[in-house]
C-alpha positions in Angstrom: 30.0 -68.3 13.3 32.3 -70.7 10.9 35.8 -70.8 11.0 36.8 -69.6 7.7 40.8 -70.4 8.1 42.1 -73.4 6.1 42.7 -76.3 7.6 46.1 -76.5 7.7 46.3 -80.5 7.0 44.4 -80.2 4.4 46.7 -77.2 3.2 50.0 -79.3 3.2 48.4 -81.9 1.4 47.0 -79.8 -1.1 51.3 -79.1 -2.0 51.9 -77.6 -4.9 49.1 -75.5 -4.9 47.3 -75.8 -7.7 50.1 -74.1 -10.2 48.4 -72.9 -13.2 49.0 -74.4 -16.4 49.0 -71.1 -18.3 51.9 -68.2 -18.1 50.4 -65.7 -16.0 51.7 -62.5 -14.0 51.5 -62.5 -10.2 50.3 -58.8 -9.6 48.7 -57.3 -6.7 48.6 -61.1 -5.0 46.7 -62.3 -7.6 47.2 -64.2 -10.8 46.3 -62.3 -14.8 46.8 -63.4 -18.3 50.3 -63.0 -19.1 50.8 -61.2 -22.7 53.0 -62.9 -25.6 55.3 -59.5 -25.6 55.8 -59.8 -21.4 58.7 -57.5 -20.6 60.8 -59.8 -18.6 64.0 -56.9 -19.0 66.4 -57.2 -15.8 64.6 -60.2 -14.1 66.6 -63.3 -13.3 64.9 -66.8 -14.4 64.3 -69.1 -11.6 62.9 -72.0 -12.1 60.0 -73.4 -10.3 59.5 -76.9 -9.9 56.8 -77.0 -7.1 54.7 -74.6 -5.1 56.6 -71.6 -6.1 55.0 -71.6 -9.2 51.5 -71.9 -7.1 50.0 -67.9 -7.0 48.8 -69.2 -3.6 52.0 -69.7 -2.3 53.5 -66.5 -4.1 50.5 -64.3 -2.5 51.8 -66.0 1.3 55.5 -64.9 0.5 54.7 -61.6 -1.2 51.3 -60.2 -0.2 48.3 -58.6 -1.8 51.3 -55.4 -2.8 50.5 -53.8 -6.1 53.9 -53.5 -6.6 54.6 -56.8 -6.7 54.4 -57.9 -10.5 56.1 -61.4 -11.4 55.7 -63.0 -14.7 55.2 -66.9 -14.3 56.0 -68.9 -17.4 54.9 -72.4 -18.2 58.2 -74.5 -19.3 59.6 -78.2 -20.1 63.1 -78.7 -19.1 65.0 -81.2 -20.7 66.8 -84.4 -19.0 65.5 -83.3 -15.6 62.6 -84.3 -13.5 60.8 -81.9 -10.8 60.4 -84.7 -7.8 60.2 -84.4 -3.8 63.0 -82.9 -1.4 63.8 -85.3 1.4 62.4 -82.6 4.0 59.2 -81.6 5.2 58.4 -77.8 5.3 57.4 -76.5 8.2 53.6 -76.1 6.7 53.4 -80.1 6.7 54.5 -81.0 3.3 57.1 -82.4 1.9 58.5 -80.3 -0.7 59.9 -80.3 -4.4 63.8 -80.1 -5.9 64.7 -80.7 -9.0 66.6 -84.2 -10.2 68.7 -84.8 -13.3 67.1 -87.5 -15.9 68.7 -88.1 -19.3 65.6 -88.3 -21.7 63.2 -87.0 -19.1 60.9 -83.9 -19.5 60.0 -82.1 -16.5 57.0 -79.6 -16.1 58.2 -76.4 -14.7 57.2 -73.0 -14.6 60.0 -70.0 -14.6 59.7 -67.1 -12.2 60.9 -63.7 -13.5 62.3 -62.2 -10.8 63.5 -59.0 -9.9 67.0 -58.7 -7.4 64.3 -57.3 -4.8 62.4 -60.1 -5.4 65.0 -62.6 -5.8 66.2 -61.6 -2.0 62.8 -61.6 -0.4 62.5 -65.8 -2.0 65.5 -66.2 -0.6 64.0 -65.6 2.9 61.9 -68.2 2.4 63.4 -71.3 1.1 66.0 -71.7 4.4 69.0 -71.4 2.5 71.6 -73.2 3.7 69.3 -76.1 5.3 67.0 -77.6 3.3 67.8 -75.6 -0.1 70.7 -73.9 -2.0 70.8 -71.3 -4.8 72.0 -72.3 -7.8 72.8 -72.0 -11.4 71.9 -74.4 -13.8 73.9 -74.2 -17.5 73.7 -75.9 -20.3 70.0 -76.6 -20.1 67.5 -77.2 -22.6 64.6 -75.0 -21.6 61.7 -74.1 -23.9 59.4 -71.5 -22.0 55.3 -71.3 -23.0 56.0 -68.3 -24.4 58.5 -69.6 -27.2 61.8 -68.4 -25.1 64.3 -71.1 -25.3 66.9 -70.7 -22.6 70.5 -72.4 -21.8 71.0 -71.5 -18.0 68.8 -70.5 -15.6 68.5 -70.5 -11.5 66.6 -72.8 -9.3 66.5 -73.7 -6.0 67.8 -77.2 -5.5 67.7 -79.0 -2.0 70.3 -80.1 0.1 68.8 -83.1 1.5 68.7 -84.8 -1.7 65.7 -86.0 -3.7 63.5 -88.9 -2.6 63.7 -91.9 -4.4 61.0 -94.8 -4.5 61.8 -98.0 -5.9 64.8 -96.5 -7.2 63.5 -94.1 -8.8 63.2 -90.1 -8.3 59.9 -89.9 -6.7 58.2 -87.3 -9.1 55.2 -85.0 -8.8 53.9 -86.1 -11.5 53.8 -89.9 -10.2 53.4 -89.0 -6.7 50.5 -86.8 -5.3 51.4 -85.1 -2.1 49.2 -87.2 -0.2 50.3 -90.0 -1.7 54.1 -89.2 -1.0 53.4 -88.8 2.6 51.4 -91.7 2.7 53.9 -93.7 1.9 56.8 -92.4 3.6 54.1 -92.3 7.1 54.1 -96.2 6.9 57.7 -96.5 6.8 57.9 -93.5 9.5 54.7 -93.7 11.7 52.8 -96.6 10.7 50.7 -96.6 14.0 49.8 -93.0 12.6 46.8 -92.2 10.1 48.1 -89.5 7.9 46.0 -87.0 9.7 48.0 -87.5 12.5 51.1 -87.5 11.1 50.8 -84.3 9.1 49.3 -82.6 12.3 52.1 -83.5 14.0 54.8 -82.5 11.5 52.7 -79.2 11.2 52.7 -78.5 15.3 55.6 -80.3 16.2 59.1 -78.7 15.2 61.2 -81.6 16.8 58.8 -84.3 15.2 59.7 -82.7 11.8 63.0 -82.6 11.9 63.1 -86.0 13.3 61.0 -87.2 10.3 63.0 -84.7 7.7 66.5 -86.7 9.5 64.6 -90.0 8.8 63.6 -89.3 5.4 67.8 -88.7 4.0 67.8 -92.2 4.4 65.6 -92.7 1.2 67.6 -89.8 -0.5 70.2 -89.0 -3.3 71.9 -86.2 -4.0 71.9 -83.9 -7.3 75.6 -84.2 -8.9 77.5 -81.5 -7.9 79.7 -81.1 -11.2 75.6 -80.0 -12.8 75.4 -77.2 -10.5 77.4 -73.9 -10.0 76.1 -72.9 -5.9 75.5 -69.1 -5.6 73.5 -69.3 -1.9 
């Protein structure tokens, strides 16, 4: 009989998740056309500038509930870039954050969040270590839907944002496999990237070793830009 689970290397490097590039609604664990006229009415809007936008990674933090509606909205934010965290998550990838860029346009998507909702994310994205909660004001943020928005929430990370070359190292630039790639040869070159994701996946110590290693090629997001919440 085959063995049906993913294989979780070729999970982490699969990071973001394939995000659709429509506006949808996250309902019942699965994704659905999102309607012009969405009623977004007490929902915060958090920005999404990696797998949280992914209804893959929403049905692993949320479940198959049919509760559990979330409208997802494709957006450009201005003078910012969505690039990688310097940590790996605990699933083998390493992660996205979002990083200022005058004249930049980054691809995002904004999740509509209830409180409820809001709290249970905040489980997920280890507050306080690799991520804080903040609020982002006087943004220029023009949804799919024709919403333009001036402040809205995001998770930022606390380990700073990767830079190559000096440069943000951005998603859209960077595949996940090639972002580990890269950072493997300077981390593990005796490693193929199997090897090293396996062991970033399996080993805690090895990952936090590697997250440690990875500050090094790191800056922070200003902290006058950002109002901390979490």
């Amino acid at each position: 009989m085959s063995n049906s689970s993913p294989d979780p290397v070729a999970h982490a490097l699969r990071y973001p998740f394939d995000p659709p590039t429509e506006s949808y609604v996250f309902e019942g664990g699965r994704a659905r056309p999102m309607d012009r006229n969405q009623n977004i009415d007490d929902r915060i809007p958090v920005i999404a500038s990696g797998s949280n936008a992914s209804p893959t990674r929403l049905a692993e933090k949320f479940g198959d509930d049919s509760n559990t509606v979330i409208p997802v909205e494709t957006a450009t934010l201005n003078d910012h870039v969505a690039a990688y965290s310097a940590h790996v998550a605990r699933y083998g990838s390493i992660a996205a954050t979002l990083h200022p860029k005058i004249g930049a346009d980054a691809a995002v998507h904004v999740t509509w969040l209830t409180p409820n909702q809001a709290e249970r994310m905040h489980e997920t994205e280890a507050i306080g270590l690799n991520y804080g909660f903040y609020r982002l004001k006087e943004l220029t943020l023009q949804t799919g839907t024709g919403r333009t928005l001036d402040n809205a929430y995001a998770y930022i990370s606390l380990r700073g944002t990767l830079h190559v070359a000096d440069r943000p190292a951005t998603l859209e630039h960077w595949p996940q496999p090639a972002i580990v790639d890269h950072f493997r040869q300077k981390l593990a070159p005796t490693l193929s990237l199997d090897a090293f994701v396996s062991r970033l996946i399996t080993e805690p110590d090895y990952r936090r070793t590697a997250t440690e290693a990875l500050g090094a090629f790191a800056r922070l997001f200003p902290d006058e830009a950002l109002e901390r919440l979490l």
